[in-house]
SEPALO-191541 format. One record per residue: x, y, z of N, C-alpha, C in turn; residue in three letters. Coordinates in steps of 0.1 Angstrom, whole numbers, plus 2048, in hexadecimal, padded with zeros to 3 digits. Atoms other than C-alpha are relative to their C-alpha. Layout:
// SEPALO-191541
XYZXYZXYZALA ...
// end
This chain:
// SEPALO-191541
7F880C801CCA70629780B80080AUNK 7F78017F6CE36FB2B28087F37FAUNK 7F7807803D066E72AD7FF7F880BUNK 7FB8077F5D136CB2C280B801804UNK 7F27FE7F9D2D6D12DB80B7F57FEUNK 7FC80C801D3C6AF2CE812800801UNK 7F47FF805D616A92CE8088037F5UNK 7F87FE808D666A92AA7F47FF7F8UNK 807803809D516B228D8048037F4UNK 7F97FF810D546AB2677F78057F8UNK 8067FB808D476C324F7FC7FE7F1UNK 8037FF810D356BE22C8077FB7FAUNK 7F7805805D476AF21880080A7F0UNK 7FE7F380BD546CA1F87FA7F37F1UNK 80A808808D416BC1D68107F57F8UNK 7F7808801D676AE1CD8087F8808UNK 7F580C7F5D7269A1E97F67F980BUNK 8098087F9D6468120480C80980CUNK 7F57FE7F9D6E6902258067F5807UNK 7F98097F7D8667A2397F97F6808UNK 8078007F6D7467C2577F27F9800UNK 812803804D516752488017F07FAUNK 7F9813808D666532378017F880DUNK 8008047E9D6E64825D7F17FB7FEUNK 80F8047FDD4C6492647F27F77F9UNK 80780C807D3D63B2488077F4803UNK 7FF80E805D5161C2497FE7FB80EUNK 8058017F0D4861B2707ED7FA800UNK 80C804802D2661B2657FA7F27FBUNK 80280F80AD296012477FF7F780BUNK 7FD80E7F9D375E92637F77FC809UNK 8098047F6D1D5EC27D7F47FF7FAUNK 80D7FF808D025EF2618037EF7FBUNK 80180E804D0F5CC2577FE7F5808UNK 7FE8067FBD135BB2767ED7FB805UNK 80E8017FCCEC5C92817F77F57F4UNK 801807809CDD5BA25F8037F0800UNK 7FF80B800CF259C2647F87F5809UNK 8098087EFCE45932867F0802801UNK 80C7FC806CC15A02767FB7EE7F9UNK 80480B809CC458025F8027F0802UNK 7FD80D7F9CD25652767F67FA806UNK 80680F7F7CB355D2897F47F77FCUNK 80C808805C975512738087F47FEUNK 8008107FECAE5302708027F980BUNK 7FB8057F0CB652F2947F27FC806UNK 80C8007FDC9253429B7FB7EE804UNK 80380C7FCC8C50D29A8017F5809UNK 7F98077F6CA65012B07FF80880DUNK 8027FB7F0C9C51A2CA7F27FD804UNK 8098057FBC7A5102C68017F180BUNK 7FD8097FDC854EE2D38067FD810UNK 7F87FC7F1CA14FC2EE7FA80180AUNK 8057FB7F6C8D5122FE7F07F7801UNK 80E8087FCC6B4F82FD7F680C7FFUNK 8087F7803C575142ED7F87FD7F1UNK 80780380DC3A5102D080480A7F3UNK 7FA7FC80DC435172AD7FA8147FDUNK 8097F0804C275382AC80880880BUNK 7F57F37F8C3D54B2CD80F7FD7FBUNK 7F47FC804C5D5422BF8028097F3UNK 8047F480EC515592A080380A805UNK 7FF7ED7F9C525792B580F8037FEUNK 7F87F6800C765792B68038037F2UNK 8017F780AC735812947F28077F8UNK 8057F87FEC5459529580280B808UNK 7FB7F57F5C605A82B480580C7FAUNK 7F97F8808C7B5AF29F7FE80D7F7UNK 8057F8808C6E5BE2857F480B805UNK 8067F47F8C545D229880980C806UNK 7FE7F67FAC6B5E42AA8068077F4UNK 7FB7F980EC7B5EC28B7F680C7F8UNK 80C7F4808C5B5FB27C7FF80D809UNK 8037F67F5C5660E29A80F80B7FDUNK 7F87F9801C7B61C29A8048087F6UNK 7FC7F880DC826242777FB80B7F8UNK 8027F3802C6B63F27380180B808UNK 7FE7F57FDC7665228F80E8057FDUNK 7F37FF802C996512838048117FAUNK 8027F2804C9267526D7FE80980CUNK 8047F17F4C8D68C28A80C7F9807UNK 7F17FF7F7CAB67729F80D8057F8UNK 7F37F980ACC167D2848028127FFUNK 7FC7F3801CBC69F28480280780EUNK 8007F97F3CB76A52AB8107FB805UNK 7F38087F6CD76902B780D8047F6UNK 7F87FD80ACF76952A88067EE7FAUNK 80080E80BD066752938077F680CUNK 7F98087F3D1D6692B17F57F9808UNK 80B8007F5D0266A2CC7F37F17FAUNK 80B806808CE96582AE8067F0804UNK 7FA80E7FFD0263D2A88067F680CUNK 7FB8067F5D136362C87F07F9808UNK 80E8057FACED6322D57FA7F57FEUNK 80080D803CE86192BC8057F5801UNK 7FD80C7FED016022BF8007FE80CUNK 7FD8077F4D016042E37F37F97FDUNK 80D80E7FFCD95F32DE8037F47FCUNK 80280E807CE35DB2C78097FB809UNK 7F78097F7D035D32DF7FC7F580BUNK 8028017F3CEF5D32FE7F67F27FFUNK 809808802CD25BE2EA80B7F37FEUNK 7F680C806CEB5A22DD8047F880FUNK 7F980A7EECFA59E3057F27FB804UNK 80E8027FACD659A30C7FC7F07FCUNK 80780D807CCE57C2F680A7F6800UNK 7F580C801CF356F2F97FC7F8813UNK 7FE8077F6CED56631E7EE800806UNK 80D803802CC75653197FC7EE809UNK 80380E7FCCB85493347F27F67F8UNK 80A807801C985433247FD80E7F3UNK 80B7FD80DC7955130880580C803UNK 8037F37FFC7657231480B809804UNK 7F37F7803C9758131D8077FF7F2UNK 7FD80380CC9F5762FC7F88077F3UNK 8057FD807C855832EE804814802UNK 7F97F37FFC8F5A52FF80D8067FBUNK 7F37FE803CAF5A22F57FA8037F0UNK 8027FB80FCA45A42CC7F880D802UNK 8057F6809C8E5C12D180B808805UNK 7F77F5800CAC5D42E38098017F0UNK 7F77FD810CC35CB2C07F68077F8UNK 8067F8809CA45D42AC8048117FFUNK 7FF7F4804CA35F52B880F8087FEUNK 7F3800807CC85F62AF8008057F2UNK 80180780ACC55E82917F78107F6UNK 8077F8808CA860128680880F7FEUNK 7F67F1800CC062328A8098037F6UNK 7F080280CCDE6132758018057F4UNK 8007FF80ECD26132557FD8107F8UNK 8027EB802CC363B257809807800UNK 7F27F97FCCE164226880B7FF7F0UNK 7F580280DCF863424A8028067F4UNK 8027FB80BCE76412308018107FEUNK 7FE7EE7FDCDE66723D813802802UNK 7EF7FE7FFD066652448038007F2UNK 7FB80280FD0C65A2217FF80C7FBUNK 8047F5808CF967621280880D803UNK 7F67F07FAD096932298107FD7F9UNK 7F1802801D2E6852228018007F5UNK 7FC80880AD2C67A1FF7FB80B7F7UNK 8047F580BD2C6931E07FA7F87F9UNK 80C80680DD1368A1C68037FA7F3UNK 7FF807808D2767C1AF8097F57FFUNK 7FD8097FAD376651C27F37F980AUNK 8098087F4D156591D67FE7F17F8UNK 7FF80D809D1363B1BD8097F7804UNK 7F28087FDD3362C1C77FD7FB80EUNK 8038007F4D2C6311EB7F77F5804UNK 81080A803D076211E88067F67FDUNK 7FE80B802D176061D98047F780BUNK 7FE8047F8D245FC1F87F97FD80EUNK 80C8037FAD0460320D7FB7F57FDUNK 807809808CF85EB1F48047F1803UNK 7F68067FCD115D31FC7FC7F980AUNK 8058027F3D085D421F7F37F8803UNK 80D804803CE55CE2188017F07FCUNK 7FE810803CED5B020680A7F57FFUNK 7F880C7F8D0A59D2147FB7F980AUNK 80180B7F3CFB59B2357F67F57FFUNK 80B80B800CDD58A2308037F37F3UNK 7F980D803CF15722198047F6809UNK 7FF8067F8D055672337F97FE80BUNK 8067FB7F2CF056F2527FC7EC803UNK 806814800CDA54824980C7F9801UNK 7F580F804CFA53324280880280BUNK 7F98007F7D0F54225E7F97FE809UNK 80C8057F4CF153D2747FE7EF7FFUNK 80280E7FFCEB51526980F7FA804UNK 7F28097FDD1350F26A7FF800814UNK 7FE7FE7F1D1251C28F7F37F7807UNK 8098087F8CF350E2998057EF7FFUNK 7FF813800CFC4E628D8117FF806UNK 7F57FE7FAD1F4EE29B7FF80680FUNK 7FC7F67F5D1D5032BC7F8801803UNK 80C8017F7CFB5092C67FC8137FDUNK 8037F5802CE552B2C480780B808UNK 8007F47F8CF15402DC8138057F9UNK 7F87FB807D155452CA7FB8067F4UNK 8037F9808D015552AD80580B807UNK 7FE7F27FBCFF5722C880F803807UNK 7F07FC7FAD2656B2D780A8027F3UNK 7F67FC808D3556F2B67F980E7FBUNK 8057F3801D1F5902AA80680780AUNK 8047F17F7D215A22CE8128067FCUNK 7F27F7801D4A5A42CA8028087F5UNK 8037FA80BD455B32A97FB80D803UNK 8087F47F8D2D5CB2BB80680B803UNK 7FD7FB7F4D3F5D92D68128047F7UNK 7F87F3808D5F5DF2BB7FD8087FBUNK 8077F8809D4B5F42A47FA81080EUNK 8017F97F8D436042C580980C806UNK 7F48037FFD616042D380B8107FAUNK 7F97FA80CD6D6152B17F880F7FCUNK 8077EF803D516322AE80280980EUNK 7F97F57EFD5863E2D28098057F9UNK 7F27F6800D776482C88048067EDUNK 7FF7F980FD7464B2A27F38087FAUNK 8087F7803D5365B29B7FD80D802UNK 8007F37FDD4B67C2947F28047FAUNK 8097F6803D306972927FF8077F6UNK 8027F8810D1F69D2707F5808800UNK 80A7F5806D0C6BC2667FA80580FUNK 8077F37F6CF56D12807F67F9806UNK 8048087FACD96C52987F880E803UNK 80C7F97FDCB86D42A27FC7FE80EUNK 8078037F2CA46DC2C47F58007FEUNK 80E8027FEC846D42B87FD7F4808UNK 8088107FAC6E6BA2D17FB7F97F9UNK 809809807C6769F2CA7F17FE802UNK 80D8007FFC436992C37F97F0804UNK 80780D7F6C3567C2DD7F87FF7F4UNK 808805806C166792C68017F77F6UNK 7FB80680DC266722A68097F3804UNK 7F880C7FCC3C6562B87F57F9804UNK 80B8087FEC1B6452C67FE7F97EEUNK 80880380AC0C6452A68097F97F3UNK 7F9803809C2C63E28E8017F1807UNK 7FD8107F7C2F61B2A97F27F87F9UNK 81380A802C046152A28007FD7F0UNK 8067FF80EC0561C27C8107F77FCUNK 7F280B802C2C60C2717FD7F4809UNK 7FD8077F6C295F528A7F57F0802UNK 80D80880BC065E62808007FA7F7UNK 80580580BC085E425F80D7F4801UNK 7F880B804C2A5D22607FA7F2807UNK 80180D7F9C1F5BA27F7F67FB7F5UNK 80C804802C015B22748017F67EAUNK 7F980280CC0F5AC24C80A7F1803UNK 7FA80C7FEC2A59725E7F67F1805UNK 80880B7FAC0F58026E7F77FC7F5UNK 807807809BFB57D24F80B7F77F7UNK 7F2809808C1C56E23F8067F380BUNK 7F88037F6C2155B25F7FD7ED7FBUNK 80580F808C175392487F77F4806UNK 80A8077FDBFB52E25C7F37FF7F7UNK 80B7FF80CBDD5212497F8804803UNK 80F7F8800BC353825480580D807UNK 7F97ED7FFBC856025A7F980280CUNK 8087FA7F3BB656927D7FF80F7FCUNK 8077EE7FFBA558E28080A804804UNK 7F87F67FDBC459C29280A8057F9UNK 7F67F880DBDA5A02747F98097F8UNK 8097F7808BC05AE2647FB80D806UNK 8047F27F8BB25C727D80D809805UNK 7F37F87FEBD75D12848068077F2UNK 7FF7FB80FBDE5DA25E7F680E800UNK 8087F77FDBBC5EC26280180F804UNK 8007F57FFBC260427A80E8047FFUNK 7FA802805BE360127180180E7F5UNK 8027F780BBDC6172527FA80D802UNK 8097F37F9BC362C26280D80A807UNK 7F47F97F7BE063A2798078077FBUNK 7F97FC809BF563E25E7FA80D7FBUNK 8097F7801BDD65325080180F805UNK 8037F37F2BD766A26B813804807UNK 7EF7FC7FCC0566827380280C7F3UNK 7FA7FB80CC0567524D7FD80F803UNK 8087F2800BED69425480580780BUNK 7F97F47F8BFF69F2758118007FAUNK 7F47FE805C2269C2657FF80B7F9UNK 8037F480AC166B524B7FD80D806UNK 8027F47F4C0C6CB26580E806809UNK 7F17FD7F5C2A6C927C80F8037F7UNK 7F87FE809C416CC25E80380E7FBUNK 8037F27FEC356F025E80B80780AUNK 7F87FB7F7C4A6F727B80C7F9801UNK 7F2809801C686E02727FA7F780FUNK 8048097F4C566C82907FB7F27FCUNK 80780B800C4C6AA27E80A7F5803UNK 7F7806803C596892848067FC7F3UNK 7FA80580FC5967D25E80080A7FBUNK 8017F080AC5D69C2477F57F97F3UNK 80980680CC4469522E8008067F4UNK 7FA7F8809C526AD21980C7F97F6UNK 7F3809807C6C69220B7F67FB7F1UNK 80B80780CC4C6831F58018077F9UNK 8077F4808C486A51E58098047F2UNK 7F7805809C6A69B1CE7FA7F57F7UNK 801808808C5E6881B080A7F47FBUNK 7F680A806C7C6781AB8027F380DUNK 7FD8087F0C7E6691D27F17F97FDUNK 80C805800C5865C1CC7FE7F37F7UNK 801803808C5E64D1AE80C7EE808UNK 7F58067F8C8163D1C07F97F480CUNK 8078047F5C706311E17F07F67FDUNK 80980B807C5161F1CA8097F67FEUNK 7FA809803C6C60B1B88047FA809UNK 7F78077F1C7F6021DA7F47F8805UNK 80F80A7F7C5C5F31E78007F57FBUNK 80080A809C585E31CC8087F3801UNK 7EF8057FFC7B5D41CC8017F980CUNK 80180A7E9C795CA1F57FC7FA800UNK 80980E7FDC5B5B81EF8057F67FBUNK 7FC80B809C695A31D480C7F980AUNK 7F28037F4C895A21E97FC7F380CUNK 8018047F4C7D59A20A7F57F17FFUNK 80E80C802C5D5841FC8057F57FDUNK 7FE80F808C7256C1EA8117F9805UNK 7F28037F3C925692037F87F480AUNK 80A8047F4C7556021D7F97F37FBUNK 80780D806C5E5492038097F57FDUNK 7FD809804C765361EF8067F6805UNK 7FE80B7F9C8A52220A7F77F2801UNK 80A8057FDC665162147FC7FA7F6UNK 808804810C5B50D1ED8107F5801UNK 7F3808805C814FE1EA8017F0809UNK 7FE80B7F2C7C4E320B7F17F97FCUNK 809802803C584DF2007FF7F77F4UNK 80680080FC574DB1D880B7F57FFUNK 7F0809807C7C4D11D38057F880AUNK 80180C7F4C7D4BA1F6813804802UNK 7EE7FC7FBCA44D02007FA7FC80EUNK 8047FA7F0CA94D322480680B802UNK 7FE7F77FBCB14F023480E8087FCUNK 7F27FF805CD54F122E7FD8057F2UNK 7FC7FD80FCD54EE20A7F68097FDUNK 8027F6807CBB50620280380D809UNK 7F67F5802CD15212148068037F3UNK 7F580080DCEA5161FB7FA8057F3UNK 8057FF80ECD351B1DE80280F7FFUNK 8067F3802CCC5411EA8108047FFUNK 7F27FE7FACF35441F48098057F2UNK 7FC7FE80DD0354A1CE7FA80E7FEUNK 8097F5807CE95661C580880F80AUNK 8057F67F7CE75791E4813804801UNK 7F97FA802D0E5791E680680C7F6UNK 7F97F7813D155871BF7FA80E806UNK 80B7F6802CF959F1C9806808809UNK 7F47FB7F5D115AA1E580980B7F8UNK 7EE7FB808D325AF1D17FE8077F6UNK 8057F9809D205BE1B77FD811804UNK 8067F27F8D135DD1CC80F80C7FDUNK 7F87F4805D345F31CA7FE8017E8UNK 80080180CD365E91A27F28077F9UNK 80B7F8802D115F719D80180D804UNK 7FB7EF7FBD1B6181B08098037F8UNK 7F47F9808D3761E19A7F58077F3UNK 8087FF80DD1D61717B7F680F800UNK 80E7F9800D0462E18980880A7FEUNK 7FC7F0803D1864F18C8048027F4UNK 7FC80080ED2764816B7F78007F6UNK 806802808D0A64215C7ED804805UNK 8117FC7FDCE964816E7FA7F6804UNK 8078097F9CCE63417F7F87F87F5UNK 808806806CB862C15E8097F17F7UNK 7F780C805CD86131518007F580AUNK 80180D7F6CD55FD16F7F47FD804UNK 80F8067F8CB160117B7F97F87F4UNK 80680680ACA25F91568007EE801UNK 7FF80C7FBCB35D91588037F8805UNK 8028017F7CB05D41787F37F8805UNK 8137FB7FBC8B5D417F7FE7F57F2UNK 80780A80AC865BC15F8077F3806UNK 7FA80D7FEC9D5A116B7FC7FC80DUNK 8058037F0C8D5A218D7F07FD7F9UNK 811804806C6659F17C8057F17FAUNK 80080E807C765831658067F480AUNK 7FD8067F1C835741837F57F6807UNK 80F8057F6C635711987F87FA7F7UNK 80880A811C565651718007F7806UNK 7FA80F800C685481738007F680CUNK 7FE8057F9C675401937F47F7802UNK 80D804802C4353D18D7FA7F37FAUNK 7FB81080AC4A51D17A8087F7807UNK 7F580C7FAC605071907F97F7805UNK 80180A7FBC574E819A8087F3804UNK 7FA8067FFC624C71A780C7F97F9UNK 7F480180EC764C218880B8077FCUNK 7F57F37FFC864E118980D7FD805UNK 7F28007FDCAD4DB18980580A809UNK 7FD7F47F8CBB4F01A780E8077F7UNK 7F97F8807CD54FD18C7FC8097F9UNK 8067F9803CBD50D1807FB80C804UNK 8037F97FCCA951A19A80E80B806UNK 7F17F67FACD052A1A980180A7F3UNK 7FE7F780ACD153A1857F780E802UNK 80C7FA7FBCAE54A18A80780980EUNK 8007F97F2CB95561AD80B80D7FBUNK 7F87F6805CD95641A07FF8097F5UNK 8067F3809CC55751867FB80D808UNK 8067F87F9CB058419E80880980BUNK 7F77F87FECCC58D1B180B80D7FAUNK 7F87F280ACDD5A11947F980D7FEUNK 8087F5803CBD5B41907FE809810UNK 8007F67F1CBD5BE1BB8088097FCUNK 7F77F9803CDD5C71B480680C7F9UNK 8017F0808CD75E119A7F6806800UNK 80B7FA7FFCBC5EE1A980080780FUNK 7FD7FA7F0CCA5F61D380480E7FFUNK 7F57F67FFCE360C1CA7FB80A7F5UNK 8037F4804CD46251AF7F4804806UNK 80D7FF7FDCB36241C280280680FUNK 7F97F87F4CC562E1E580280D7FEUNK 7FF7F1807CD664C1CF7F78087FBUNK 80A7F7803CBC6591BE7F5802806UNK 80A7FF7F3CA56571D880180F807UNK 7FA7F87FECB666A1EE80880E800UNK 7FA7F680ACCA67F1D97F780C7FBUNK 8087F8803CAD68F1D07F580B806UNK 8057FD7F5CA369B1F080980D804UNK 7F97F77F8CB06BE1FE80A7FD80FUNK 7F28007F9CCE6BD2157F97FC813UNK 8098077EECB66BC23B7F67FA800UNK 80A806802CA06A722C8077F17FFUNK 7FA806800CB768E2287FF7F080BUNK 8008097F1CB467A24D7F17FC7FDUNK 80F8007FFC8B67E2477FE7F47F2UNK 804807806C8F66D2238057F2801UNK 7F48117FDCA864E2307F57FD807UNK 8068087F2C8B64724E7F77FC7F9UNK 81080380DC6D64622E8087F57FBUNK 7FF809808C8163221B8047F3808UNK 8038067F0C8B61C2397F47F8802UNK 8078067FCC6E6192417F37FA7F7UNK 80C80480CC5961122080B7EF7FBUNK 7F980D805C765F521A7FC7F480DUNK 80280C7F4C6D5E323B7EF7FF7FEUNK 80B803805C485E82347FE7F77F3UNK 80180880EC4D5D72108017F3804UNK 7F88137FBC645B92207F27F8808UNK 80980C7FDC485B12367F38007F9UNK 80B80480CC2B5B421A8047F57F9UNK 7FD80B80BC3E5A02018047F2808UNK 80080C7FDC4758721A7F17FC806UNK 80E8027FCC1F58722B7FB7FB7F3UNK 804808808C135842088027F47F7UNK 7F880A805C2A56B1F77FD7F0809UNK 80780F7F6C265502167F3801801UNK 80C804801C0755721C7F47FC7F6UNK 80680280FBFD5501F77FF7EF801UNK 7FD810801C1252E1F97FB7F480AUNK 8088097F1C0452521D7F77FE7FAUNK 817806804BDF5272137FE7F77F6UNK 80580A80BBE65141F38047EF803UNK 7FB8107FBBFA4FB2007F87FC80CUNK 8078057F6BE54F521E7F57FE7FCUNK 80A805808BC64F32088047F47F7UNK 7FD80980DBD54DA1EE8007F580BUNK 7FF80C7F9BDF4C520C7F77FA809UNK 80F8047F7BBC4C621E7F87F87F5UNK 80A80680DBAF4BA1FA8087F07FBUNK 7F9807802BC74A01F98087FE7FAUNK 7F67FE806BE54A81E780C7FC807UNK 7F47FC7F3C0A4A71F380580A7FCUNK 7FC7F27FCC1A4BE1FE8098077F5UNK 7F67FC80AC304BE1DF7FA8097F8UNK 80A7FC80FC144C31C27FB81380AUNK 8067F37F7C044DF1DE80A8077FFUNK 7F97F7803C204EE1E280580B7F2UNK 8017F7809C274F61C07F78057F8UNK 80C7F8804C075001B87FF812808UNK 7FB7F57FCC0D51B1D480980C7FCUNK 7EF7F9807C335241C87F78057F2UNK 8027F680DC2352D1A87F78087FDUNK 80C7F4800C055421B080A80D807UNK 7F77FA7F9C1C5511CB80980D7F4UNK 7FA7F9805C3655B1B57FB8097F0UNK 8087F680AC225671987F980F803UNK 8057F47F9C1157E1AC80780B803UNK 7F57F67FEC325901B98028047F2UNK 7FB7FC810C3D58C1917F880C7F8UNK 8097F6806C205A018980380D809UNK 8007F27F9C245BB1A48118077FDUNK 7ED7FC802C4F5B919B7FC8097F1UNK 7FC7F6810C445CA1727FF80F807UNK 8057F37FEC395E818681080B7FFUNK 7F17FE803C5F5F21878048047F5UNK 7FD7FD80DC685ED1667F880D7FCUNK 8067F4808C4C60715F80880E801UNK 7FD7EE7FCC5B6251768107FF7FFUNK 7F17FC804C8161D1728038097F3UNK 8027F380AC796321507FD80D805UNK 8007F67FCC7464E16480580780BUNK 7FF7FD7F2C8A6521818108057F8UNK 7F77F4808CA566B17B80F7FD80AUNK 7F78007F8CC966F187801811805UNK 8007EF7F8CCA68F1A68058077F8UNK 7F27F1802CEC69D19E8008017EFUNK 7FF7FD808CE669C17A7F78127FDUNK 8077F4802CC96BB18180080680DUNK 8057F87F1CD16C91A680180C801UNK 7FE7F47FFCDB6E719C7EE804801UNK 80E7FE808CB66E81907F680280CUNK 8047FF7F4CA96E11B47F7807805UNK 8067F77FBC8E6F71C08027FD811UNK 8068027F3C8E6FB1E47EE7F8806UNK 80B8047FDC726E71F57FC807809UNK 8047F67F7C5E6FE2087F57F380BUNK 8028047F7C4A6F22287F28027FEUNK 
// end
């Protein structure tokens, strides 16, 4: 093992105190983890009025949020091997310079394709942040304070993409697209700015090489299954062979990434450690979170679409509907970290994980009749149950993981939450597309079709959301048994 010659590094944090230093940096992190996130969730409404701007068809103005997210799959599994090869400075400063450099990119963006270049540079920003924030969390934060902490990751998670839509429609019917990216970049470049001179060097750092092969193949296999997932969700009424053959091999890849990780893990050389699975308690953690994403991400994505459709909103107002929930779900995140260390993960996930199934129930039932005070109840239900379900599912996840395993289990869980988001949004639309586009080829409108779709749709997720309820009965809190810990052998 080798140190970094860094300026200033901050050590461990003692099992009674947060260090200082390590507080700096997390809240350095928080801020750039919120800003990336936010500018994550600003462009699917912008996406319309740039279709228009730039005189481009509705199927390429999709990329810049497929791009997006590809590069994302691609980056967030090598994040476990950067995290341990780079030191935390070097990690972070690297990231926000992408996301800085991508944002200048898109703010003075002439046309499609520098624009489009400009989102994959934020992506692979964007994809670093979140590994980075959390493997920081865990190093700095004693175990019975990680609850509290988390709460605030959690926060993160679900503030931005509250506002991300609404601050994106105010600006766009006011100001025009391209100040999305001139109010984010100044944001940027403080957080920047502020880790130059305030960030410091956490824990120890390795000279193992990186392994070219495993980066091929983590790009073919992540990178597949999301695209290809995102395009069957892409709400056209017929699926072409290339989402399907990219899923395909897609899996296959995966496959064959899993079998040399296991190998290269022998020699501390893999990129993913695959030795993080080998924790029952992290397996257990990391199912529920899937679970949880898809529901998440499926029904963030669907129900605008069912709301403009079924219940004839426009655009605007079904923000507004989602806008109540997704806030609470926000401000809620420290208040669930306090619960959890006090109390453990089975008091929040239990009923958690039921209020999010009875949720997608119900949703399963709305129609044109449906009072929008209703469906905002519903949402804000489903938001109480995210909400107690981020933050002990982050901690015990992780927590449960050995001390340099840590960076390896943030880039798995990472990267099984962006694989969910684009499942549950691919199969949710592409449930409601095919039904609604059949109803209306049979002669329907679009209303009756639609909610024929909205309620196959959401029953389907409702049924895959009990699976939760089943394992939140068996997911344990770390620091209640770490003494107990076996070393994970190789």
């Amino acid at each position: 093992m080798t140190t970094d010659t860094g300026p200033m590094r901050a050590q461990p944090a003692p099992r009674d105190a947060i260090d200082p230093a390590g507080m700096r940096v997390i809240w350095l992190l928080l801020v750039a983890a919120f800003v990336a996130i936010l500018n994550e969730t600003t462009m699917a409404i912008a996406i319309p009025q740039l279709n228009i701007t730039l005189g481009i068809p509705e199927e390429q103005g999709q990329w810049f949020t497929s791009a997006f997210m590809l590069t994302m799959a691609v980056v967030i599994p090598t994040t476990g091997f950067l995290l341990q090869r780079f030191t935390t400075r070097q990690v972070f400063l690297s990231a926000i310079t992408l996301f800085s450099v991508g944002t200048a990119v898109c703010l003075v963006a002439p046309g499609f394709f520098v624009l489009l270049l400009g989102r994959i540079i934020q992506a692979g920003g964007t994809g670093i942040m979140m590994p980075l924030l959390m493997t920081t969390m865990m190093n700095v934060v004693p175990p019975h304070s990680r609850g509290r902490m988390m709460g605030r990751v959690g926060l993160v998670i679900s503030l931005a993409p509250a506002l991300g839509p609404t601050l994106s429609g105010v600006i766009l019917d006011t100001l025009g697209w391209r100040y999305i990216f001139a109010i984010i970049l100044p944001i940027a470049l403080i957080a920047m700015a502020l880790g130059a001179k305030w960030m410091t060097n956490l824990g120890e750092t390795t000279t193992a090489p990186i392994d070219v092969i495993s980066v091929v193949m983590s790009a073919l296999a992540f990178g597949g299954i999301v695209f290809g997932l995102s395009q069957l969700g892409s709400a056209e009424a017929e699926v072409g062979v290339l989402p399907i053959a990219l899923l395909v091999i897609g899996v296959i890849v995966l496959a064959v990434f899993v079998w040399r990780q296991v190998r290269l893990q022998r020699t501390d050389r893999a990129l993913l450690d695959m030795r993080v699975f080998r924790s029952k308690n992290f397996v257990i953690a990391v199912l529920i979170m899937t679970v949880v994403s898809f529901a998440m991400f499926g029904t963030l994505s669907m129900l605008p679409l069912v709301l403009q459709t079924v219940s004839q909103l426009d655009a605007t107002q079904s923000g507004l509907v989602l806008l109540p929930g997704s806030i609470l779900m926000g401000l809620l995140g420290p208040v669930m970290g306090r619960i959890y260390d006090a109390r453990g993960p089975k008091t929040l996930l239990i009923p958690a994980t039921i209020l999010i199934a009875l949720a997608m129930f119900t949703y399963s039932t709305i129609g044109p009749e449906t009072p929008m005070w209703f469906i905002i109840i519903v949402q804000i239900a489903l938001s109480l149950g995210l909400a107690g379900s981020f933050t002990p599912l982050f901690s015990a996840s992780l927590g449960s993981l050995r001390r340099h395993l840590y960076s390896h289990g943030s880039a798995a869980l990472n990267t099984m939450q962006q694989v969910a988001g684009a499942a549950g949004t691919a199969l949710l639309i592409g449930i409601y597309s095919a039904l609604l586009h059949t109803g209306v080829d049979e002669g329907q409108t679009a209303q009756t079709a639609g909610t024929t779709g909205a309620h196959t749709a959401f029953l389907l997720g409702a049924c895959i959301a009990v699976i939760p309820v089943i394992l939140a009965f068996f997911i344990t809190k770390p620091a209640d048994d770490q003494e107990e810990q076996a070393p994970i052998e190789a």
